[in-house]
C-alpha positions in Angstrom: 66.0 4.5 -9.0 63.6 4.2 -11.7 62.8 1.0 -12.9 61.2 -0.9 -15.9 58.3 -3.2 -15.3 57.8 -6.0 -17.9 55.3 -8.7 -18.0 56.1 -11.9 -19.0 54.8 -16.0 -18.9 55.7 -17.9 -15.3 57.8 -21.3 -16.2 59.1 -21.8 -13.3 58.5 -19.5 -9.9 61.0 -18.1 -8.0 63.0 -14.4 -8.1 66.4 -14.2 -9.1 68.9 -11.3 -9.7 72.0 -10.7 -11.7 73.9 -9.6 -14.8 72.2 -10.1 -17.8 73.9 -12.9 -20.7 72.5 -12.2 -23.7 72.5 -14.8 -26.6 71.1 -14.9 -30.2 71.3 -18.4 -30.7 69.4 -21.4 -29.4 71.3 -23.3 -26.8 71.6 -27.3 -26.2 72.6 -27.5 -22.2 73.8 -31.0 -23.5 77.3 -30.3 -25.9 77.0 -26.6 -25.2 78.0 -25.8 -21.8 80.1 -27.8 -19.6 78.3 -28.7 -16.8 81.5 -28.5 -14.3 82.2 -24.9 -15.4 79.3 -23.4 -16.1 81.5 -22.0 -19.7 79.7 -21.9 -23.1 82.0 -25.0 -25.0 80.6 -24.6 -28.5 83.1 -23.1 -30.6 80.5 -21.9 -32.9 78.0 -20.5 -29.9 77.3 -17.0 -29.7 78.7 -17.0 -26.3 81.3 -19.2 -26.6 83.7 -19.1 -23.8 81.5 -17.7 -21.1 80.3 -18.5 -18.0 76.8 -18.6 -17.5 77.1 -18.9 -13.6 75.2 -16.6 -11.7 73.9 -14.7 -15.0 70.6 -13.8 -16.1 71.1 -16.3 -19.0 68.7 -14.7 -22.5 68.4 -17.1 -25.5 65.6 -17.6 -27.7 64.8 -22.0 -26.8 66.8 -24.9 -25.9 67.0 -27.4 -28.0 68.9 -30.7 -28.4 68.5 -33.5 -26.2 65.9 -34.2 -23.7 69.3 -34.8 -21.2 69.7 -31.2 -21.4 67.4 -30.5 -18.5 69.5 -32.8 -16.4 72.2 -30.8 -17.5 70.8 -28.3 -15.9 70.3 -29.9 -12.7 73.5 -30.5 -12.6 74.8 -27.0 -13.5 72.9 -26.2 -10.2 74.3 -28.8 -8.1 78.2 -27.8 -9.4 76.6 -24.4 -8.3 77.9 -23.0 -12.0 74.1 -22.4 -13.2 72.5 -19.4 -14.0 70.8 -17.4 -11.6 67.8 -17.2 -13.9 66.9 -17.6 -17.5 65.0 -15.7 -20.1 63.8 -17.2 -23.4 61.1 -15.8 -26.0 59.4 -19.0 -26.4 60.6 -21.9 -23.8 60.2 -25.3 -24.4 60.1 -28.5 -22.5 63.5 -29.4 -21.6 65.0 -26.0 -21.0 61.7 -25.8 -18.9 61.8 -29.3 -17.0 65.7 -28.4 -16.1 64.3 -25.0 -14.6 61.8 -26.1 -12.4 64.2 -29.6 -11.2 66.6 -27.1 -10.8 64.1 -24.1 -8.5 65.6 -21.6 -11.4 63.6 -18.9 -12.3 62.5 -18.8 -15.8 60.1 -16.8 -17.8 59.8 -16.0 -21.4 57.1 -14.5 -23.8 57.9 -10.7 -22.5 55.6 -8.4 -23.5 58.6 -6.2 -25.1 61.7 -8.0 -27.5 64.1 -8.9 -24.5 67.0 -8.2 -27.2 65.8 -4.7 -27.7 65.3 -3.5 -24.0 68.1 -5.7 -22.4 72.0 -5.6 -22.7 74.8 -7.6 -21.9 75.5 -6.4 -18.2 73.0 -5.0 -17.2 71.6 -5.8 -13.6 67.8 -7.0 -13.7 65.3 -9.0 -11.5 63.2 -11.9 -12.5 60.7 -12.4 -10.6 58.6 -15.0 -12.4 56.4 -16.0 -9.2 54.5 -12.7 -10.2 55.4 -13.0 -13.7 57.3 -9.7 -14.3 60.8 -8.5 -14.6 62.5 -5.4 -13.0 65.1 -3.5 -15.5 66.7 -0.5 -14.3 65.8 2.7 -16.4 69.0 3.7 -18.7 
């Protein structure tokens, strides 16, 4: 199989495959995902009602309280976080939460992740060599 290699900016290290989760809007870990569940809360969310367990999670930032990277942590330890994230510009607490949490996260890609990536698909992170692996469609 043929895949796509794109570079990207190492938050925090590690290498971490699943189904993609794609979201247009900023999330707040604190007030929009329950951190029992792992499900997307916020009625007005772009992926309300979803579970981010196991995903590659892809949203633009965090933002919202610095308690949202231990949400994070916590996600992780209820085992209902996401295998990895993606973000175009990550900031501190979404990046803090990551690396507590030994959660692979990258962002700046050198390609739009909303233009190569879908909702499904099956990628690798692997942001200890700051890269990610998507299958050629």
């Amino acid at each position: 199989m043929v895949t796509i290699k794109i570079k990207c900016r190492t938050i925090s290290r590690g290498v971490a495959e699943g189904e993609v989760l794609l979201s247009t809007d900023a999330l707040s870990f604190l007030g929009n995902v329950d951190p029992k569940t792992g499900v997307v809360v916020d009625p007005s969310h772009a992926i309300y009602g979803q579970c981010i367990k196991d995903k590659i999670l892809v949203f633009p930032h965090g933002k919202g309280s610095t308690v949202g990277s231990y949400v994070i942590y916590q996600l992780k330890k209820n085992n209902v976080a996401p295998a990895g994230m993606i973000n175009i510009d990550s900031e501190p607490i979404v990046a803090v939460g990551a690396i507590i949490s030994d959660i692979p996260l990258v962002d700046r890609l050198e390609e739009d992740p909303y233009k190569v990536l879908s909702d499904g698909d099956h990628i690798r992170v692997d942001s200890s060599n700051g890269y990610i692996d998507i299958p050629d469609k």
